[in-house]
DSSP file (Angstrom, degrees, kcal/mol; ACC not computed):
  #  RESIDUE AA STRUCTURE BP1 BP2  ACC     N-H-->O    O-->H-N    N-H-->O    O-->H-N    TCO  KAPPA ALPHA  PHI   PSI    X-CA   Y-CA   Z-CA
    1    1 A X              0   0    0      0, 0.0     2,-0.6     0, 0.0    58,-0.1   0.000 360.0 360.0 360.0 149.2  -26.4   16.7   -4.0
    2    2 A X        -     0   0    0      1,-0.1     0, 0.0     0, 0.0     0, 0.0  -0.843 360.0 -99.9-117.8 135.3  -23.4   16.8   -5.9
    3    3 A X        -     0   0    0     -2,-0.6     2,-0.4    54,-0.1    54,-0.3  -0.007  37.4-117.5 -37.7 151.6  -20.6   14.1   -5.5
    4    4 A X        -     0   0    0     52,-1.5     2,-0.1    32,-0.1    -1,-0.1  -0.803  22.2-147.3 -87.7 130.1  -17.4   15.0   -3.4
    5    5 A X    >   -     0   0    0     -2,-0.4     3,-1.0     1,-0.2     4,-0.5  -0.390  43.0 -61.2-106.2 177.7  -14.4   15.0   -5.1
    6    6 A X  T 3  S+     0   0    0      1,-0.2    -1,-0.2     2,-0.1    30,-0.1  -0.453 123.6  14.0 -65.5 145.4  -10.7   13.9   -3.2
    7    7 A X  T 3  S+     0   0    0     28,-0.3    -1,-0.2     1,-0.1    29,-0.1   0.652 105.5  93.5  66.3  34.9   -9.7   16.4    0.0
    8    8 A X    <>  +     0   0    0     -3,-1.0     4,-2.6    27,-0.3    -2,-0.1   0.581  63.3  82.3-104.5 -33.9  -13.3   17.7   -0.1
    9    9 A X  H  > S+     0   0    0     26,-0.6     4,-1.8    -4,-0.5    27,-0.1   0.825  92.3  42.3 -42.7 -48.4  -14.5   15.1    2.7
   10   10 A X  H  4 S+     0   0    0      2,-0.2    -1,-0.2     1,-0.2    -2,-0.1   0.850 111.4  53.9-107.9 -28.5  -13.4   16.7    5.7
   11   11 A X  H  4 S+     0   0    0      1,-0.1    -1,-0.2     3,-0.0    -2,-0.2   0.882 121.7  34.8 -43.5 -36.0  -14.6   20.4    4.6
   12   12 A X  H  < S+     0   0    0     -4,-2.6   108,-1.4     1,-0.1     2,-0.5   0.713 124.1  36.4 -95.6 -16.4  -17.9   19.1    4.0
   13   13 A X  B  <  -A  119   0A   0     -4,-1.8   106,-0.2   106,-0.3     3,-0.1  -0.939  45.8-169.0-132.7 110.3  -18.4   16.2    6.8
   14   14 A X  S    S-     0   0    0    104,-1.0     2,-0.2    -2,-0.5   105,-0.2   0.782  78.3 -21.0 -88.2  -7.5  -17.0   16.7   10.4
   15   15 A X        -     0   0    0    103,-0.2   103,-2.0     2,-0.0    -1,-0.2  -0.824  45.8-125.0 163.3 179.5  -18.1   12.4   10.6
   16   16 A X        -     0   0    0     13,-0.4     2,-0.3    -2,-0.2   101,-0.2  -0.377  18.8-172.5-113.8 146.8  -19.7    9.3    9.8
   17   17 A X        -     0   0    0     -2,-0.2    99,-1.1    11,-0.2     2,-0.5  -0.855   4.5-164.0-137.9 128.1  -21.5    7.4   12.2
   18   18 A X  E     -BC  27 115B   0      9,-5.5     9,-1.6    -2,-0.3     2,-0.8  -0.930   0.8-168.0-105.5 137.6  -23.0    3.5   11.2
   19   19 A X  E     -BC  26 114B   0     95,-2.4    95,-3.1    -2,-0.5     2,-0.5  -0.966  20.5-141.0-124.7 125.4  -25.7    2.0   13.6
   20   20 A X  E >>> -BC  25 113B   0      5,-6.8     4,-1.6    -2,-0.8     5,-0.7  -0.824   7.0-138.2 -99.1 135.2  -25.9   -1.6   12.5
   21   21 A X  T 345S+     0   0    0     91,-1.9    92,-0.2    -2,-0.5    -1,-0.1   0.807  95.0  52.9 -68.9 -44.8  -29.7   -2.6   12.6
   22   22 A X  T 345S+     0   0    0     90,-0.9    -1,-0.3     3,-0.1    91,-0.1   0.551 125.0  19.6 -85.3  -0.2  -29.3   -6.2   14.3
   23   23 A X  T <45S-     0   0    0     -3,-0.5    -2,-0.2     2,-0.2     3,-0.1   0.624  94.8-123.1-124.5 -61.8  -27.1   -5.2   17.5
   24   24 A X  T  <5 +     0   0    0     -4,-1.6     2,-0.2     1,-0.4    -3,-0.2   0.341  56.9 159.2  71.0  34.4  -27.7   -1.5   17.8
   25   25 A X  E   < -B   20   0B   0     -5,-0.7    -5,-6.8     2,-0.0    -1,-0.4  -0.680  24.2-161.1 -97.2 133.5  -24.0   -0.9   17.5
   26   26 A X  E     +B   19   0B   0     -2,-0.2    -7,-0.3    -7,-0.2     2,-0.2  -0.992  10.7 177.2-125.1 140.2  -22.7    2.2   16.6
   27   27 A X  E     -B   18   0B   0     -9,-1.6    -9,-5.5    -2,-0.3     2,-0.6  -0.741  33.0-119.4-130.9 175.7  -19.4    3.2   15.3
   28   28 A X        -     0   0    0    -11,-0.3   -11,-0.2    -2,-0.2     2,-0.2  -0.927  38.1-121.0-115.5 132.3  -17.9    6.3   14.1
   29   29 A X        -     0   0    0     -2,-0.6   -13,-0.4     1,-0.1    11,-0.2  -0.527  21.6-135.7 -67.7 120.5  -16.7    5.9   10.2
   30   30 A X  B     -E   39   0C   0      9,-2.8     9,-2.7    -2,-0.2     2,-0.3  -0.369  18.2-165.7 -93.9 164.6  -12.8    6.5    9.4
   31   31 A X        -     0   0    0      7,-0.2     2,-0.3    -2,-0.1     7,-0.1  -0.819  13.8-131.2-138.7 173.9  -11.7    8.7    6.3
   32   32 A X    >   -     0   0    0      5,-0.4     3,-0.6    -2,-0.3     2,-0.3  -0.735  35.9 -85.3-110.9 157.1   -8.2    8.8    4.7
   33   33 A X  T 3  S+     0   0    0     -2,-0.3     3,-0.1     1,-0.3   -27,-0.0  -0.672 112.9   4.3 -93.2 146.1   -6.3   11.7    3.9
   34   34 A X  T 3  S+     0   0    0     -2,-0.3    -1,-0.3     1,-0.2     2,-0.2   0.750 105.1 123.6  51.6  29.1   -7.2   13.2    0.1
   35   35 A X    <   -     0   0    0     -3,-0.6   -26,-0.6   -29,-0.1   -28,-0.3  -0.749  57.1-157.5 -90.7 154.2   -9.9   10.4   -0.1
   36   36 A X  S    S+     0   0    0     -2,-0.2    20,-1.3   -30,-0.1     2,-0.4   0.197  73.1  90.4-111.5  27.3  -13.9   11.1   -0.8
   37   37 A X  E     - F   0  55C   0     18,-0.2    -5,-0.4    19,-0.1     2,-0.3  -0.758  67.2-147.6-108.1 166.6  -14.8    7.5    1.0
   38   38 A X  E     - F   0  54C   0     16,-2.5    16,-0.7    -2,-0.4     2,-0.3  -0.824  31.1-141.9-101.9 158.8  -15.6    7.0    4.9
   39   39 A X  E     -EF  30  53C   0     -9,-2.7    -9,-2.8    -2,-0.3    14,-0.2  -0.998  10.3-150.1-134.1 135.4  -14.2    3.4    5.8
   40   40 A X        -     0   0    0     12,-2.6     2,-0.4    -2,-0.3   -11,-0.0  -0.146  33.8 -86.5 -85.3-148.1  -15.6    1.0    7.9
   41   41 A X        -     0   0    0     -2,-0.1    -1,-0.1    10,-0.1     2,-0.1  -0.868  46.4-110.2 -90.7 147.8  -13.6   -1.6    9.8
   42   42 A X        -     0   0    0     -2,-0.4     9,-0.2     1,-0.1     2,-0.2  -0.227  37.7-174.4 -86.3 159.2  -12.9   -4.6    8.2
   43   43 A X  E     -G   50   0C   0      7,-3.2     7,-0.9    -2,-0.1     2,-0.7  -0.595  25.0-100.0-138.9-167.1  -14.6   -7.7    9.3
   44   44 A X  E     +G   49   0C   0     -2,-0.2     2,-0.4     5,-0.2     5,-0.2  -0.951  27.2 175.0-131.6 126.3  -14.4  -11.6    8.4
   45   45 A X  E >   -G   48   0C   0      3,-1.4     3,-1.4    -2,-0.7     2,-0.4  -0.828  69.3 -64.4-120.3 100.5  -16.9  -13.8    5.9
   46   46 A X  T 3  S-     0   0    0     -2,-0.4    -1,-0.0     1,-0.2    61,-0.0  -0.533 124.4  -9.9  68.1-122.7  -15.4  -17.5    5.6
   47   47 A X  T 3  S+     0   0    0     -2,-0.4    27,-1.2    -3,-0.1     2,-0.3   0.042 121.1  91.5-111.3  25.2  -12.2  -16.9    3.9
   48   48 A X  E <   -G   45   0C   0     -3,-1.4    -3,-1.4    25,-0.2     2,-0.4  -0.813  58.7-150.6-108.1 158.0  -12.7  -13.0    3.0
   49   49 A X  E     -G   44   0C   0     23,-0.3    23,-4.4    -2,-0.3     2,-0.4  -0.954  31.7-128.5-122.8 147.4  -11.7  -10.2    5.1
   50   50 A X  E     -GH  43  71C   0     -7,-0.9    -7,-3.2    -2,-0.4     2,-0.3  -0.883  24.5-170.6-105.6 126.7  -14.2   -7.4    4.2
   51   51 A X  E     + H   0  70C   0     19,-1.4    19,-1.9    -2,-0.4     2,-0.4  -0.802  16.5 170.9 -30.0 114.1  -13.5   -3.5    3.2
   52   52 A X  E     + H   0  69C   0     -2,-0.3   -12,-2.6    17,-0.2     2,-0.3  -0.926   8.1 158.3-126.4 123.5  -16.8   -1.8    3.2
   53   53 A X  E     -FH  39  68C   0     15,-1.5    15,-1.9    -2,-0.4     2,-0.3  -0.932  41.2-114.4-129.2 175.4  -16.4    2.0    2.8
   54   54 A X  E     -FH  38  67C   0    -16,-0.7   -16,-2.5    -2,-0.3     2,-0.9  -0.795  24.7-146.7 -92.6 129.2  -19.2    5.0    1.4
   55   55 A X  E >   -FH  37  66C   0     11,-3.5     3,-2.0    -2,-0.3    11,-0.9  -0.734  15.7-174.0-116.9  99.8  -18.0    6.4   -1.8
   56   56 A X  E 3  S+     0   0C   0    -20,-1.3   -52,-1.5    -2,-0.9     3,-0.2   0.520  80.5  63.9 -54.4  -3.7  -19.2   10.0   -1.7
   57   57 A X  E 3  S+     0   0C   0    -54,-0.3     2,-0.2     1,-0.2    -1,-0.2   0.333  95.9  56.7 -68.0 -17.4  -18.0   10.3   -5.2
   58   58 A X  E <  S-     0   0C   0     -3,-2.0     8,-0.8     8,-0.1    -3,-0.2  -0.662  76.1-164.5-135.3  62.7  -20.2    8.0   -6.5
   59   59 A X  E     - H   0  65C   0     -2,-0.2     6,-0.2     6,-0.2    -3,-0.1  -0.422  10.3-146.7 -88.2 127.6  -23.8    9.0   -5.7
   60   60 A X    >   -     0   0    0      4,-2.9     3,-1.4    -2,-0.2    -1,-0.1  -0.049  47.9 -70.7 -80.8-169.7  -26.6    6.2   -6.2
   61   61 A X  T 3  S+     0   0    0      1,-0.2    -1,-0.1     2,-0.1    -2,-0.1   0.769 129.9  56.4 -16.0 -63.7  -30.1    7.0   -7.3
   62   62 A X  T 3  S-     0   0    0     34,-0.1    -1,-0.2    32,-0.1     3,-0.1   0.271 115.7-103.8 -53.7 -19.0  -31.0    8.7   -4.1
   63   63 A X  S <  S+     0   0    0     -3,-1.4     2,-0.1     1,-0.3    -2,-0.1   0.368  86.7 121.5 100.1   5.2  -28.4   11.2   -3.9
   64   64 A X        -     0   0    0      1,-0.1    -4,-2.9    35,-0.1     2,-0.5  -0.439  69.1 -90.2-109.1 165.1  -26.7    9.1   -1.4
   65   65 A X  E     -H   59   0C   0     -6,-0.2    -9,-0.2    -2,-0.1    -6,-0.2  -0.349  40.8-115.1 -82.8 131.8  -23.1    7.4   -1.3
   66   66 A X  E     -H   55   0C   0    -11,-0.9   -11,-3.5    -8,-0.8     2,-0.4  -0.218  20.5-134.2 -50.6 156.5  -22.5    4.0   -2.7
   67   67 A X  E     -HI  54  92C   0     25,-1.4    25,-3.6   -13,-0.2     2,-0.3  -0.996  30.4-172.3-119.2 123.3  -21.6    1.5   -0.3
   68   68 A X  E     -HI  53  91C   0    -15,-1.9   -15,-1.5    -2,-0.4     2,-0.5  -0.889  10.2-154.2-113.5 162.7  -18.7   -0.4   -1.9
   69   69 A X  E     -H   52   0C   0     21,-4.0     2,-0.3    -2,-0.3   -17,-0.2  -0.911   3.7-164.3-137.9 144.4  -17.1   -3.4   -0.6
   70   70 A X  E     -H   51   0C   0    -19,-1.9   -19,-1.4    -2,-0.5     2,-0.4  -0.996  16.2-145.5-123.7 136.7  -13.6   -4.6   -1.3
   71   71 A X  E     -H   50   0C   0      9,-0.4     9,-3.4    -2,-0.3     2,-0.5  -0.874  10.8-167.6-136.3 134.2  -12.5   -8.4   -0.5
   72   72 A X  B     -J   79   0D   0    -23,-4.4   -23,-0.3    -2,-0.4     7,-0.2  -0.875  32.3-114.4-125.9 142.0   -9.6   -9.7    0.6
   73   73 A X        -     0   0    0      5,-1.8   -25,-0.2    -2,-0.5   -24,-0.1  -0.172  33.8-152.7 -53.4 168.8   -8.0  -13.2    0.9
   74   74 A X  S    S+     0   0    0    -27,-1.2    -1,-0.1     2,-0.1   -26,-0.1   0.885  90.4  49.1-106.4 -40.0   -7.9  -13.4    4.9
   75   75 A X  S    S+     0   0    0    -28,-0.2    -2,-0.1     1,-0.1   -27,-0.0   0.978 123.9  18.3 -36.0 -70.5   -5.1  -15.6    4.7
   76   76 A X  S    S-     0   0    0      2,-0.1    -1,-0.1     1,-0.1    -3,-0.1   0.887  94.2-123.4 -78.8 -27.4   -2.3  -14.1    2.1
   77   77 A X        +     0   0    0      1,-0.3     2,-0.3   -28,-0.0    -1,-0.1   0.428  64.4 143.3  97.3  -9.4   -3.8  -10.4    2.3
   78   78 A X        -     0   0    0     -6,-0.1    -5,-1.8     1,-0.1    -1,-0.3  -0.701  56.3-106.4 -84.8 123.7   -4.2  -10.4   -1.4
   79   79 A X  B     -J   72   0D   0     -2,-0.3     2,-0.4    -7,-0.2    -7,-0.2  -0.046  29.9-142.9 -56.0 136.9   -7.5   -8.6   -3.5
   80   80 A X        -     0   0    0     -9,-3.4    -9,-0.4     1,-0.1    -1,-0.1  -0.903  25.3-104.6 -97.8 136.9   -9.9  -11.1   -4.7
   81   81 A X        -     0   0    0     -2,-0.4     2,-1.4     1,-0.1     6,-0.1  -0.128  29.0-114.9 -43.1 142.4  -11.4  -10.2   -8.1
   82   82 A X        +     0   0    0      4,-0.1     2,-0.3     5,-0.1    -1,-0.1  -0.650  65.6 125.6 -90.6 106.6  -14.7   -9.0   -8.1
   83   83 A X    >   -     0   0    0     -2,-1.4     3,-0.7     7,-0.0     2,-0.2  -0.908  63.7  -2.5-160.9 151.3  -16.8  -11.8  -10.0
   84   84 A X  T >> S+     0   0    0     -2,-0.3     4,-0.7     1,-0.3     3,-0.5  -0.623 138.2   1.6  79.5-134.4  -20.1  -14.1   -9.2
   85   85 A X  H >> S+     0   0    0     -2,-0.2     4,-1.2     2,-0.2     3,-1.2   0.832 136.7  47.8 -54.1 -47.7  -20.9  -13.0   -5.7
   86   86 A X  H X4 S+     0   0    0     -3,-0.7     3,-0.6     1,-0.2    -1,-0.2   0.967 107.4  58.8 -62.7 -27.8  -18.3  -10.3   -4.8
   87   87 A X  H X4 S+     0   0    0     -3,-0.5     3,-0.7     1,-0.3     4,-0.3   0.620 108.2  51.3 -68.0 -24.9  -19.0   -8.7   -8.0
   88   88 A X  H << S+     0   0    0     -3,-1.2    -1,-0.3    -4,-0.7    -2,-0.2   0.651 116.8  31.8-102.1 -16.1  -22.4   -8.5   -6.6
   89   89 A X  T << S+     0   0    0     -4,-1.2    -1,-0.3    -3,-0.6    -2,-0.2  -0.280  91.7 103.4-118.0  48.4  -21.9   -7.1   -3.6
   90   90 A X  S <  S+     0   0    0     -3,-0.7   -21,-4.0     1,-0.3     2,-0.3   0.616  92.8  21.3-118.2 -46.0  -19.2   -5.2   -4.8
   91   91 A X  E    S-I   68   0C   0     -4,-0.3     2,-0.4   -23,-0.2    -1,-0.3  -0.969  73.8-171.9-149.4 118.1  -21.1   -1.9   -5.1
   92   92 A X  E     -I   67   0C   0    -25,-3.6   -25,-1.4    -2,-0.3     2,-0.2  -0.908   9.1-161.4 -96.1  98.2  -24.7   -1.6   -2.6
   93   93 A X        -     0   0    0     -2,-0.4    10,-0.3   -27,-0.1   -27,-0.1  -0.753  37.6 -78.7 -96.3-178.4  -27.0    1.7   -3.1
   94   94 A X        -     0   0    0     -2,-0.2     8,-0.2     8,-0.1    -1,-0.1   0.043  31.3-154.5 -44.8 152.3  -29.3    2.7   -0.8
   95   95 A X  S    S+     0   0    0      6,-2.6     2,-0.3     1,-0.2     7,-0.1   0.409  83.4  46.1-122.3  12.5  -32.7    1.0   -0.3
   96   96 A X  S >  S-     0   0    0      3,-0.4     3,-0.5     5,-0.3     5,-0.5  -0.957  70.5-151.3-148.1 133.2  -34.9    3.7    1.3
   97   97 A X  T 3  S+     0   0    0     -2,-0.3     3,-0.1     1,-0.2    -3,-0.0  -0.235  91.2  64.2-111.5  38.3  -34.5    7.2   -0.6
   98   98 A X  T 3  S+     0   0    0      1,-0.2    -1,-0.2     3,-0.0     2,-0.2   0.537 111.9  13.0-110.6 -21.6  -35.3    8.9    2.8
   99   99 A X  S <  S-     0   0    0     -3,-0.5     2,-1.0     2,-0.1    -3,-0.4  -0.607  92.5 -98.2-139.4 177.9  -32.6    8.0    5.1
  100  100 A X  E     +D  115   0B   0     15,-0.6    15,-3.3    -2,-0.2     2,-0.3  -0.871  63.5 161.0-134.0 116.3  -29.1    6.5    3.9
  101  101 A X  E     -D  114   0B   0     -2,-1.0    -6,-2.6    -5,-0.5     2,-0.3  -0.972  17.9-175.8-139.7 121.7  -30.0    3.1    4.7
  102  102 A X  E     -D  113   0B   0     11,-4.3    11,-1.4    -2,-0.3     2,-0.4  -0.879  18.5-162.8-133.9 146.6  -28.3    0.0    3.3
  103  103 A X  E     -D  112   0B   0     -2,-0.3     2,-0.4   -10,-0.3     9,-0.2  -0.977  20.6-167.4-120.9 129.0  -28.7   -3.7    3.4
  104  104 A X  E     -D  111   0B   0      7,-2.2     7,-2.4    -2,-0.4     2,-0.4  -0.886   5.7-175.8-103.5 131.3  -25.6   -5.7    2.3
  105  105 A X  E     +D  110   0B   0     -2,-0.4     5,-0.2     5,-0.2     2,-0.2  -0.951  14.7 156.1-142.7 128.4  -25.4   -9.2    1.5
  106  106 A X  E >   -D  109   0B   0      3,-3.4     3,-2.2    -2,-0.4     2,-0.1  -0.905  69.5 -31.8-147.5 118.3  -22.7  -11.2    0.7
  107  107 A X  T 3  S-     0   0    0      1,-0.3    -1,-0.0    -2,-0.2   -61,-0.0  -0.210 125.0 -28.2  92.4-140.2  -22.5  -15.1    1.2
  108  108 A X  T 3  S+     0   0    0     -2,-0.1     2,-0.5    -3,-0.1    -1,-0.3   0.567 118.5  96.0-113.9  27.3  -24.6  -15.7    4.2
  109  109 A X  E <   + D   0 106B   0     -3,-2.2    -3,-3.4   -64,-0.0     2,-0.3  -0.956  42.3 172.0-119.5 150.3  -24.1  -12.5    5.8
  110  110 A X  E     - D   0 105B   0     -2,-0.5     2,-0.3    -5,-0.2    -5,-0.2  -0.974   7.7-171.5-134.0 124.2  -26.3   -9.7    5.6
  111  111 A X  E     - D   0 104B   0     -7,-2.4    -7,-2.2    -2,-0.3     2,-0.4  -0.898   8.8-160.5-120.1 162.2  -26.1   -6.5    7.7
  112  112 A X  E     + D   0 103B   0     -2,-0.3   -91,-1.9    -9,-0.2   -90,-0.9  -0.979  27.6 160.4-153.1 100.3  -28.7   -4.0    7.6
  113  113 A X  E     -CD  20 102B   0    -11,-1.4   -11,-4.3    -2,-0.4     2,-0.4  -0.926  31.6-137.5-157.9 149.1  -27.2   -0.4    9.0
  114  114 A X  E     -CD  19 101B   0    -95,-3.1   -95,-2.4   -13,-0.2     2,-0.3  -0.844  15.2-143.4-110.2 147.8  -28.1    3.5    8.8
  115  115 A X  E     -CD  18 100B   0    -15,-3.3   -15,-0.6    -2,-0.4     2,-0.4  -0.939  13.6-167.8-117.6 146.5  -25.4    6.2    8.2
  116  116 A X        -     0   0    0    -99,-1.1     2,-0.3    -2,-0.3   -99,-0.1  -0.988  14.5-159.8-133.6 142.1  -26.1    9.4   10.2
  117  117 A X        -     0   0    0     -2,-0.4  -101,-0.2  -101,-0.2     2,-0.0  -0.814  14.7-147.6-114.2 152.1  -23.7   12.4    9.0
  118  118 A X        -     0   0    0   -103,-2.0  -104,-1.0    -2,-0.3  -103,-0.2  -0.583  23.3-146.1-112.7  74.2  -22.7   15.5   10.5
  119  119 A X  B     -A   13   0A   0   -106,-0.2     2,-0.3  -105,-0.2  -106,-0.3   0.076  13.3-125.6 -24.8 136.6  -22.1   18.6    8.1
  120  120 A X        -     0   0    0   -108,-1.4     2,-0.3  -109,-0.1    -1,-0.1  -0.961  22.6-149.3 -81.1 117.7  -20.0   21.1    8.1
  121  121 A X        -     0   0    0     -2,-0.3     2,-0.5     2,-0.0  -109,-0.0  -0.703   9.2-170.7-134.7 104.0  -21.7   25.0    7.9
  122  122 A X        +     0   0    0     -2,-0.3     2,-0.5  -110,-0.0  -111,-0.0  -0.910  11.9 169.1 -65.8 124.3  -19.7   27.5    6.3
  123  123 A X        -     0   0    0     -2,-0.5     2,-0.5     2,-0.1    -2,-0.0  -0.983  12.4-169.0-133.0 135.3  -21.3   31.1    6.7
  124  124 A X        -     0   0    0     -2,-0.5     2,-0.4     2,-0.0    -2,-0.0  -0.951  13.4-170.6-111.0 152.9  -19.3   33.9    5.8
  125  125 A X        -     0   0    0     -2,-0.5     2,-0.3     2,-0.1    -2,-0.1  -0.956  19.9-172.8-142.9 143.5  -20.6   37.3    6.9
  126  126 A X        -     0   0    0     -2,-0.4     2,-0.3     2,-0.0    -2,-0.0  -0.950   3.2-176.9-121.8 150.5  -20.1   41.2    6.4
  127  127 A X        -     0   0    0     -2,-0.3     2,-0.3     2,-0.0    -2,-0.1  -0.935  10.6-161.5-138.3 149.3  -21.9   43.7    8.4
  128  128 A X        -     0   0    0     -2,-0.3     2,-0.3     2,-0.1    -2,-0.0  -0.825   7.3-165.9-135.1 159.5  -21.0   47.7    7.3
  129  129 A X        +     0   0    0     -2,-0.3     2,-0.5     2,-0.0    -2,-0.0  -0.988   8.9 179.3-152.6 125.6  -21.8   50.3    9.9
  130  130 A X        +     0   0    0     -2,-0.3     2,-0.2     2,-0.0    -2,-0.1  -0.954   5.5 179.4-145.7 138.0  -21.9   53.8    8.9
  131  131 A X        -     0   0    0     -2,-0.5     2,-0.2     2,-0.0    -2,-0.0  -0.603   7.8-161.6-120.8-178.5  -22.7   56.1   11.4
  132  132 A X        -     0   0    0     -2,-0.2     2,-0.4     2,-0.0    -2,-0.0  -0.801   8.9-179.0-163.8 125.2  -23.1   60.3   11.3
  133  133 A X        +     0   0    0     -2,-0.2     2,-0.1     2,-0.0    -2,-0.0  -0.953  11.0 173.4-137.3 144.0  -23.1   62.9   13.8
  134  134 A X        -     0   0    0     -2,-0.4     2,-0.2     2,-0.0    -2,-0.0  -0.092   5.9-173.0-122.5-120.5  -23.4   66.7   14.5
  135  135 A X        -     0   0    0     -2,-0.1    12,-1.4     2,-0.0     2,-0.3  -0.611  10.3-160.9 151.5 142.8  -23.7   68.9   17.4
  136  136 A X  E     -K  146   0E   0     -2,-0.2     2,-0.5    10,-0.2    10,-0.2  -0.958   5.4-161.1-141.7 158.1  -24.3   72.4   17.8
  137  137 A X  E     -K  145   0E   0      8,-0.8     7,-0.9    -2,-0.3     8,-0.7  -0.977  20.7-179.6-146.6 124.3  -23.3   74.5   21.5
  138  138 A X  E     -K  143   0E   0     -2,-0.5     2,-0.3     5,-0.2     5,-0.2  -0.927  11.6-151.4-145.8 156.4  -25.2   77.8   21.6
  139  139 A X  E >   -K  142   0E   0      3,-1.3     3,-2.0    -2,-0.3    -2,-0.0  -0.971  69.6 -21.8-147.6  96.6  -24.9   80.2   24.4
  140  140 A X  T 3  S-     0   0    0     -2,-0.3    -1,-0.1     1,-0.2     3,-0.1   0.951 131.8 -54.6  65.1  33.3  -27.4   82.7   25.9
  141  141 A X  T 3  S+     0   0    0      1,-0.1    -1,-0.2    -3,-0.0     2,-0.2   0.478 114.0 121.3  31.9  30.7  -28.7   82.1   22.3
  142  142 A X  E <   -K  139   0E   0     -3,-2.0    -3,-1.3     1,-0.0     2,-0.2  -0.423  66.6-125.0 -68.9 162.2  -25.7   82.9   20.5
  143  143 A X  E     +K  138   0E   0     -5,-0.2    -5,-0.2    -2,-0.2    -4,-0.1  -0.623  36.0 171.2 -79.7 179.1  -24.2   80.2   18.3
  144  144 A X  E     +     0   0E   0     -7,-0.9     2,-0.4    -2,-0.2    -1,-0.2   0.086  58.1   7.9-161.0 -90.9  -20.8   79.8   19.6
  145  145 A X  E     -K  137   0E   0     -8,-0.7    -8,-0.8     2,-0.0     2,-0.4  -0.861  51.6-164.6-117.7 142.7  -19.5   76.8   17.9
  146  146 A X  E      K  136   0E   0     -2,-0.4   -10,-0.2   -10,-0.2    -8,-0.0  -0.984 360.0 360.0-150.1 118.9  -20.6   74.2   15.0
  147  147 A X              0   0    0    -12,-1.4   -11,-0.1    -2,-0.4    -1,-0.1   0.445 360.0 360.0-109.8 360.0  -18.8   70.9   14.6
C-alpha cells in the first residue's frame, strides 16, 4: 500500500472505526479537512490529555498507519515535548501484520484496539454498442425495395 498524501483521505476511506479490546467499545474515527490522519478522541492520563490519531502518511512495517500520540498539559492546554516516556509512545506500529492492531502504552495505561476501514471503489466503465441491420421486402418474388 502506498502512503496517503493530504486531501486524499476521504477519496480513499469513507471511515475509521476503533474497537477497543478491554470494553468492546467502538467508535467511529474523526478526520480533518486536507489531513491524511483519522483522530481519535482525546482522553486523560494523570496530568496529560491525550491525542491519538492514525497517520496514513506514515506507513509502519506492515503497510499499516502509524498510530501517533500527541500530549498535552490538561491543565494550561500547552504541547508537552516528546522525551522519556511520551517520546516513547509518541509513535505506535502495528503488532500483528494481519489485522491493524495496536497496543499503546503510556504511563500506566495501556489500550489494546483494532481499526476496521471502509474503502472507497472507484470503477469507471465504458461499454460501445455497435449494432447493423438490413432488410429486404420482395413481392410475388419481385424485389421491390432494398434498404
Amino acid at each position: 500500500m502506498e502512503p496517503i498524501r493530504r486531501s486524499q483521505l476521504e477519496r480513499n476511506i469513507s471511515s475509521a472505526t476503533v474497537e477497543f479490546m478491554d470494553t468492546g467499545e467502538t467508535k467511529n474515527l474523526e478526520t480533518k479537512y486536507n489531513s491524511y490522519c483519522h483522530f481519535f478522541e482525546a482522553f486523560q492520563v494523570e496530568n496529560d490529555t491525550i491525542k491519538l490519531r492514525l497517520d496514513w502518511s506514515d506507513l509502519d512495517e506492515n503497510g499499516y498507519p502509524t498510530l501517533d500520540a500527541d500530549f498535552f498539559d490538561s491543565q494550561t492546554g500547552k504541547k508537552h515535548p516528546l522525551k522519556s516516556e511520551r517520546g516513547n509512545a509518541h509513535h505506535t506500529p502495528t503488532i500483528n501484520s494481519k489485522e491493524r492492531s495496536y497496543e499503546w502504552k503510556f504511563k500506566n495505561c495501556k489500550r489494546h484496539f483494532k481499526i476496521k476501514v471502509c474503502w472507497t471503489v472507484s470503477i469507471t466503465e465504458s461499454m460501445n454498442v455497435a449494432d447493423s441491420c438490413s432488410a429486404e421486402v420482395i413481392q410475388a418474388g419481385e424485389r421491390i425495395v432494398d434498404f
